[in-house]
VEXBA-639273 format. One record per residue: residue number from 1; residue in three letters; x, y, z of N, C-alpha, C in turn. Coordinates in nm, 2 decimals, m for minus. Example, Ala and Ser with C-alpha at 12.3 -4.5 7.8 and 13.67 -1.06 7.14 Angstrom:
- k,r,n.x,n.y,n.z,ca.x,ca.y,ca.z,c.x,c.y,c.z
- 1,ALA,1.32,m0.57,0.78,1.23,m0.45,0.78,1.32,m0.33,0.78;
- 2,SER,1.28,m0.22,0.71,1.37,m0.11,0.71,1.29,0.00,0.79;
//
This chain:
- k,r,n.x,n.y,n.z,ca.x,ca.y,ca.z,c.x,c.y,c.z
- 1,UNK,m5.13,11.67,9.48,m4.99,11.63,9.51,m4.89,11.74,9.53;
- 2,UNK,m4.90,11.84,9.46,m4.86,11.97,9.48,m4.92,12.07,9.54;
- 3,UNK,m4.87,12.19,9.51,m4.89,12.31,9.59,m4.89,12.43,9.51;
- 4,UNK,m4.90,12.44,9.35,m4.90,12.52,9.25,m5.02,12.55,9.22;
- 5,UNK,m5.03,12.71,9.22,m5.13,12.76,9.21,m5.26,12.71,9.09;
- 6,UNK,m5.38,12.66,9.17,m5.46,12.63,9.04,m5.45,12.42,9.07;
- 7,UNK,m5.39,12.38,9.14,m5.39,12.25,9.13,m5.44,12.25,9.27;
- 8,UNK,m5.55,12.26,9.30,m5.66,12.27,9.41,m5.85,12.16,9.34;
- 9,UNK,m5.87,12.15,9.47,m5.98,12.11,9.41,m6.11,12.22,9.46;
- 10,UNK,m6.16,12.25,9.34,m6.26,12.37,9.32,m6.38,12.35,9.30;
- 11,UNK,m6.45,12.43,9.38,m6.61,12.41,9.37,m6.68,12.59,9.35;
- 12,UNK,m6.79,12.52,9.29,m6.85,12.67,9.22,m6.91,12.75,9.36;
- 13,UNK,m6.89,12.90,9.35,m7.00,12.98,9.46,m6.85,12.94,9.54;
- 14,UNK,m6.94,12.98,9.71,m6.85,13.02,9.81,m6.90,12.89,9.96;
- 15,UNK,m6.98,12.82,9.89,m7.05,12.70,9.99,m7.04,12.56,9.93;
- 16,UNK,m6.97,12.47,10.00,m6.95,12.35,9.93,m6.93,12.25,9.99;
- 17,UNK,m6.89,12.15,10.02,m6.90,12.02,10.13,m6.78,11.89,10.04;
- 18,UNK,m6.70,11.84,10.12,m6.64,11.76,10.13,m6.61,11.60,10.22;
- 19,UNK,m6.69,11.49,10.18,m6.71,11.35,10.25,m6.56,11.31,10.22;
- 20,UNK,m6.52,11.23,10.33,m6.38,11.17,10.34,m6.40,11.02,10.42;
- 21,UNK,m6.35,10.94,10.33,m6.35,10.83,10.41,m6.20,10.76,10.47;
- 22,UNK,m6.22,10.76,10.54,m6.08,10.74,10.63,m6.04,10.61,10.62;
- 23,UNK,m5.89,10.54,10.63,m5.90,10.44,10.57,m5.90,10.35,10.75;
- 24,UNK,m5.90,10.45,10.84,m5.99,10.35,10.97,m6.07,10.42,11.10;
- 25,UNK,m6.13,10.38,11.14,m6.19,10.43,11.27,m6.12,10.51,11.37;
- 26,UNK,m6.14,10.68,11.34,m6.04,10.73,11.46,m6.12,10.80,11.54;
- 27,UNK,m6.06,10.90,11.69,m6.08,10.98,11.76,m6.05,11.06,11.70;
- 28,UNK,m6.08,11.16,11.62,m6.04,11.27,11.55,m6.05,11.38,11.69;
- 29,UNK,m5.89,11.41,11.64,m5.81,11.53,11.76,m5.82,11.63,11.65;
- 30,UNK,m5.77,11.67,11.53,m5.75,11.82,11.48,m5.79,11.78,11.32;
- 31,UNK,m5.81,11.89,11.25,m5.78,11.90,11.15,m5.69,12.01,11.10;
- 32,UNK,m5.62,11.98,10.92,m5.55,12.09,10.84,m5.61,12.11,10.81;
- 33,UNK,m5.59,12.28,10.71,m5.67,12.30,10.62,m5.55,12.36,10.53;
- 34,UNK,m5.49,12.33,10.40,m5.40,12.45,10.35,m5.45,12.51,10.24;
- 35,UNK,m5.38,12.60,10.20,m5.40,12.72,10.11,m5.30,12.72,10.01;
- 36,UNK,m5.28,12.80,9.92,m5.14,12.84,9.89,m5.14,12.98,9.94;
- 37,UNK,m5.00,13.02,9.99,m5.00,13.16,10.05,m5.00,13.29,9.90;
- 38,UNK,m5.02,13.41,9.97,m5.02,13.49,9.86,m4.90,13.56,9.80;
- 39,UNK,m4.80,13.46,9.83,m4.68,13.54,9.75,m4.63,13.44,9.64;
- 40,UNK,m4.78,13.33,9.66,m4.75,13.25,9.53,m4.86,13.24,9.44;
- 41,UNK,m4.96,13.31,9.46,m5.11,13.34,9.40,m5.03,13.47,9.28;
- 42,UNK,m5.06,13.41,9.20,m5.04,13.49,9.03,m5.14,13.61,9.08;
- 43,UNK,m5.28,13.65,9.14,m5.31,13.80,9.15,m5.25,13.86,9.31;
- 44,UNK,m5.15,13.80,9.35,m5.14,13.84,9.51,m5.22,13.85,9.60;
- 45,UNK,m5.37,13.79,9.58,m5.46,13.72,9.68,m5.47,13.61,9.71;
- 46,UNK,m5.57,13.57,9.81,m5.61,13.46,9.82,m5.77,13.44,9.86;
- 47,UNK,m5.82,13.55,9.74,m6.00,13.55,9.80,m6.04,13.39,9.77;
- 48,UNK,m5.99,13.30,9.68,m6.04,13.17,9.64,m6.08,13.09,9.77;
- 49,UNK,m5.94,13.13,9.89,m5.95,13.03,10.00,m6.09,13.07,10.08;
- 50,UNK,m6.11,12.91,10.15,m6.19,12.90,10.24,m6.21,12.97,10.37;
- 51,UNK,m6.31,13.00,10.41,m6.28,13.11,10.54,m6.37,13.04,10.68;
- 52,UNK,m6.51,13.06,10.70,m6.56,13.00,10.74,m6.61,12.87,10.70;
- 53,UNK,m6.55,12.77,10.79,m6.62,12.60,10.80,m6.66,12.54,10.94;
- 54,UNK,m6.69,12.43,10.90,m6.75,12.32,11.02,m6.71,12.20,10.95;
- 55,UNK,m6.66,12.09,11.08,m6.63,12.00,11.07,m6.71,11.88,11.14;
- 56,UNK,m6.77,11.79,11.07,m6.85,11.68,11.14,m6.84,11.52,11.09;
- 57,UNK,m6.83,11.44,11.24,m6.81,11.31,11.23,m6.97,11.23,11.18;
- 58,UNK,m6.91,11.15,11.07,m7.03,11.07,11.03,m7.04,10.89,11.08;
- 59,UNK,m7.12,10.85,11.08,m7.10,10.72,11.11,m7.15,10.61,10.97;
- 60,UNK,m7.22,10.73,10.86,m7.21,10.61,10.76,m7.21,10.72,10.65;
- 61,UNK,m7.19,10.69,10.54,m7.19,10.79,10.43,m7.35,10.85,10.39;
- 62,UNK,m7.46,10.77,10.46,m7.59,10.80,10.37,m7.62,10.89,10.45;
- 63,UNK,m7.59,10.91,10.62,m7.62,11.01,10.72,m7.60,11.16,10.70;
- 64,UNK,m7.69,11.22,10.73,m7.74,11.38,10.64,m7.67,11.47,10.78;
- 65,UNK,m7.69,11.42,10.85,m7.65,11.54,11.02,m7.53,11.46,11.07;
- 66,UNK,m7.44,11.45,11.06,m7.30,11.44,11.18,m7.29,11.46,11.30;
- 67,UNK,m7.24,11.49,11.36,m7.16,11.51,11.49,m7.09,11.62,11.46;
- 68,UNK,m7.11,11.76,11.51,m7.03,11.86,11.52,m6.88,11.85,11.59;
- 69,UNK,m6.76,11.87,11.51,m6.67,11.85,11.59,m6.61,11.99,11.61;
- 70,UNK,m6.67,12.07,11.53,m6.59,12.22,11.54,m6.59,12.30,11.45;
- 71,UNK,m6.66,12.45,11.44,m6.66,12.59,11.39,m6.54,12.65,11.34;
- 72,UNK,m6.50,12.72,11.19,m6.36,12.74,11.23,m6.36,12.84,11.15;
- 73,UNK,m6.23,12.94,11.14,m6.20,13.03,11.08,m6.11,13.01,10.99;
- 74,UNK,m6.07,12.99,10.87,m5.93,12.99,10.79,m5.87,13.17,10.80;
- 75,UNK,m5.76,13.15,10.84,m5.73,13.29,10.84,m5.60,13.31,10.69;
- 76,UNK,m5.67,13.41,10.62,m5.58,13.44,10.51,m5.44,13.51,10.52;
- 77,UNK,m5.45,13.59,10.64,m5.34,13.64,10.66,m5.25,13.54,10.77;
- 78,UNK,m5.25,13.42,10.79,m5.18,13.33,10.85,m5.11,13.22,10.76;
- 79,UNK,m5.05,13.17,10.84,m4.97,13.05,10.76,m5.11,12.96,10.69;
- 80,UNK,m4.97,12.95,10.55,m5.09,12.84,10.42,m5.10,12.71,10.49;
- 81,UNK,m5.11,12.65,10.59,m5.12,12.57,10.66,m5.16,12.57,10.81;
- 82,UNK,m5.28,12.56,10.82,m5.34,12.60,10.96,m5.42,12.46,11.00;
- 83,UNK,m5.37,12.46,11.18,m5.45,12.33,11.23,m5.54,12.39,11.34;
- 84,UNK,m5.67,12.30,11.37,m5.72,12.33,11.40,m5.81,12.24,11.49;
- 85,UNK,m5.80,12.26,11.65,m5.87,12.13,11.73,m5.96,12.09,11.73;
- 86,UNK,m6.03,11.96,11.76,m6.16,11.95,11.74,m6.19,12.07,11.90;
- 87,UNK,m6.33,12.10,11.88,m6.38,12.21,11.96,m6.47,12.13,12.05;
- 88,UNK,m6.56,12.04,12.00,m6.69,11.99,12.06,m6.66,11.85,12.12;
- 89,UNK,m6.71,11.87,12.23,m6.67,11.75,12.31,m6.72,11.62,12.24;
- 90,UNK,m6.62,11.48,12.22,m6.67,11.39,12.13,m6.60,11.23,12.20;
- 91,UNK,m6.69,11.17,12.25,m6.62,11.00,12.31,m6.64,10.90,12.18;
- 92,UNK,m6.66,10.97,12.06,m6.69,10.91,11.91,m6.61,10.90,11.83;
- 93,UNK,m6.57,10.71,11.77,m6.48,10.75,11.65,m6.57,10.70,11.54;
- 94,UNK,m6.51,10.77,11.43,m6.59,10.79,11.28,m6.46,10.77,11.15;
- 95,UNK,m6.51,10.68,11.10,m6.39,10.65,10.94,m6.45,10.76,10.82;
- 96,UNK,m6.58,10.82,10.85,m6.59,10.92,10.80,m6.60,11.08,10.80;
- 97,UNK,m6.58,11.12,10.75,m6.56,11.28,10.81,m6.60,11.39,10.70;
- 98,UNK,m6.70,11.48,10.69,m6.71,11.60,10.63,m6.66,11.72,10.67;
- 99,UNK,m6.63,11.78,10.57,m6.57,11.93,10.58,m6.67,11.97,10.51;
- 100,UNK,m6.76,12.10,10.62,m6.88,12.22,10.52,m6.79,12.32,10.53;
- 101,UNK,m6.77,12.40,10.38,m6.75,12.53,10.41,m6.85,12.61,10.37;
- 102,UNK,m6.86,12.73,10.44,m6.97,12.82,10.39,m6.93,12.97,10.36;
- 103,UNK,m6.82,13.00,10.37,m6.76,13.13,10.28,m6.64,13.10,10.24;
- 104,UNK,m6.58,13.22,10.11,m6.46,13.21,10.13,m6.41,13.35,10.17;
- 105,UNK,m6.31,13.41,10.12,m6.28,13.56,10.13,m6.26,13.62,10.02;
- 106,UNK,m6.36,13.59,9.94,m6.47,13.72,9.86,m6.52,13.68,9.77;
- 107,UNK,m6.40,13.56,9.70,m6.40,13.52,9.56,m6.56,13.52,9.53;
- 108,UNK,m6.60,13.60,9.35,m6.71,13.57,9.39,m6.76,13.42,9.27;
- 109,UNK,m6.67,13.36,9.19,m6.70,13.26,9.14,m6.65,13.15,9.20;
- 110,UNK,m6.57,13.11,9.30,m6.60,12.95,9.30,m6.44,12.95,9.42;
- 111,UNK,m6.46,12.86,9.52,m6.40,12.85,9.60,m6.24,12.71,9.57;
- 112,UNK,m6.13,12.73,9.65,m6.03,12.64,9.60,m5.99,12.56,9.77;
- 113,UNK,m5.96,12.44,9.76,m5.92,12.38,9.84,m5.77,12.32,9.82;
- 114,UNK,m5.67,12.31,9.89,m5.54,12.29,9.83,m5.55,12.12,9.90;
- 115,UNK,m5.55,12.13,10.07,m5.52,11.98,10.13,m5.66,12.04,10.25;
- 116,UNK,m5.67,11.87,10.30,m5.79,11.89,10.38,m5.71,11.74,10.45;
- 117,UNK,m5.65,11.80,10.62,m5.62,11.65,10.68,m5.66,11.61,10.83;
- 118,UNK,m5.75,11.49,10.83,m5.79,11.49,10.99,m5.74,11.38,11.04;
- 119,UNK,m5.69,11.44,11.16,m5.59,11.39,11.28,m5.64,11.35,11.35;
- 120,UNK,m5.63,11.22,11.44,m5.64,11.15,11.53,m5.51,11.02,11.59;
- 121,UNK,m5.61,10.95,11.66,m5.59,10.86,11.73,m5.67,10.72,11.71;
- 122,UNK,m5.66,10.60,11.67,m5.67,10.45,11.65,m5.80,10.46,11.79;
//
């Protein structure tokens, strides 16, 4: 609900996955990703944040492989709020949606996620 450092949702290591169920069937055009910036991080980094992810449309929660919608970079030194288009061409809508991330920028115990939002179209 906020944006204060530490009120994130955290997973151990630097690889982790996030299932979202959407409350309806969209074309997913973009996703957010935020951070908190580092002039509000108590050590003046942000190695916690996520760096490299993938984003993929599911069509039921039990399904293991998705639909790639797009490769991405979180960039640390950019705004704590970055969007980001779907990349992979897609005539598919999905009420569900995964976020894989697979690094962050360095941290070496456990990665933080502040907001995670995907945009579309009905």
């Amino acid at each position: 609900p906020d944006m204060y450092p530490g009120n994130c949702w955290a997973f151990k290591g630097s690889q982790g996955y996030l299932v979202v169920k959407l409350s309806m069937k969209i074309y997913p055009t973009a996703f957010t990703v935020e951070h908190i910036p580092k002039t509000l991080s108590p050590t003046g980094n942000i190695t916690s944040a996520p760096r490299n992810f993938s984003v993929y449309g599911l069509d039921d929660e039990y399904q293991e492989e998705g639909k790639l919608l797009g490769e991405y970079v979180y960039d640390q030194e950019g705004e704590p709020l970055q969007m980001f288009p779907v990349m992979e061409e897609n005539k598919d809508a999905f009420q569900i949606v995964e976020l894989r991330i697979f690094s962050n920028w360095g941290h070496a115990e456990y990665t933080c996620l502040y907001r995670f939002r995907v945009h579309g179209r009905p």
